[in-house]
Structures are given as C-alpha cells and as structure tokens.
N, C-alpha and C positions, 0 to 999 in steps of 0.2 A: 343409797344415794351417793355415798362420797366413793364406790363401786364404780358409781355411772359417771360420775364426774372427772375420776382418773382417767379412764375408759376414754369418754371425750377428747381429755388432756395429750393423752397418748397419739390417739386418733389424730389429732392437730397437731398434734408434733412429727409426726410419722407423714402428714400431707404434707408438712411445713418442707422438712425436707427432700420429699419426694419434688415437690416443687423446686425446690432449689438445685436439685439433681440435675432435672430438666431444663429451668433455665444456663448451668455451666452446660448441656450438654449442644443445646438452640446455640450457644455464645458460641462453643468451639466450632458449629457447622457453619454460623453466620464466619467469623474466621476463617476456616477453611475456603470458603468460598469467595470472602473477600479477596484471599491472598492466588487462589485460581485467577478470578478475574483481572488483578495485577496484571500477573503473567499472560495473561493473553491479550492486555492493554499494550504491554511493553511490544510482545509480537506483532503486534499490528503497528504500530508503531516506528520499529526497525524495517517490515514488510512496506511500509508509507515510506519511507526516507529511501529505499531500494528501488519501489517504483521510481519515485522522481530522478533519481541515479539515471534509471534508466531510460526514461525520459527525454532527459538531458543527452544522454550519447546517442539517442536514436535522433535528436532532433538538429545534432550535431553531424551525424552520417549523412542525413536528409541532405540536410545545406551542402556538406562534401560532392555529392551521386552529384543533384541541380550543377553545381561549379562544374564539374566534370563533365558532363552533359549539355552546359551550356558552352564551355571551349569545346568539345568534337565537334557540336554546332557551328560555328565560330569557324573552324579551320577545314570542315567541307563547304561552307557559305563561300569561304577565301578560295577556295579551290575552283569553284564554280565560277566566282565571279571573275577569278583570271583568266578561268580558259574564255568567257564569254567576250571577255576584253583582248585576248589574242584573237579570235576569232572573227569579232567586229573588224578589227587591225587588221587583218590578211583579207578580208571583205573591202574596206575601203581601198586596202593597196589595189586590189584585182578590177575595182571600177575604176 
C-alpha cells in the first residue's frame, strides 16, 4: 500500500511538473506571439502615417495640375476673346 501511495505521489508530482512545463512553454508561445503582433501593429502603423503622407502630396499635386489648367484655360479664353473683339472692331469699321 505505502508502494501504491508513493507510486501515486510520484505520479502527481511527475504530472505536477509536466504541467508546469507546459504552461512556461503555452507562456513563451503566447509571448512570442504577442511581441509578433507588436511588430506588425507598429508596421501598420508607419504603413498608415505613409499613406496619409501620401495622400496629402497627391492631393496637393491635384490642386497644382486644376491651378494649371485652369490659367492655360484662362489665357486661351483671353486669346479668343481678343481676337473676337478685334474682329467685331474691323467688322463695325467696314460697315
């Protein structure tokens, strides 16, 4: 009996730590993977603040192209509308 009881003992001590094995080893994977996910929090993170960067200078270029595009506009509209005004002019002279 005091056989089976060591026996037990042992047994329970041998799970005791096999358990505890297990849980340092569940800890270090939960860790590991905690500190992965950090790291790809962070990257997303830097990758978000790069978009907006970018963003920002494309919606800055935008506004530039429209400005530009609206004076070429602007100074063929002016072109036109002189010659139409010379042209009216040398019309009214000739009646």
């Amino acid at each position: 009996m005091a056989r089976h009881a060591t026996a037990i003992r042992e047994s329970a001590a041998g799970t005791k730590l096999e358990a505890e094995q297990r849980m340092a080893a569940l800890r270090d994977a939960l860790q590991e993977q905690s500190q992965r996910l950090e790291a790809a929090l962070q990257r997303a993170r830097e990758s978000s603040e790069r978009i907006e960067n970018h963003t920002a200078q494309l919606e800055d270029a935008k506004q530039q192209a429209l400005a530009g595009f609206q004076a070429q506009l602007d100074d063929v509209l002016n072109l036109h509308r002189n010659e139409l005004h010379r042209r009216s002019g040398s019309l009214i002279e000739e009646n």
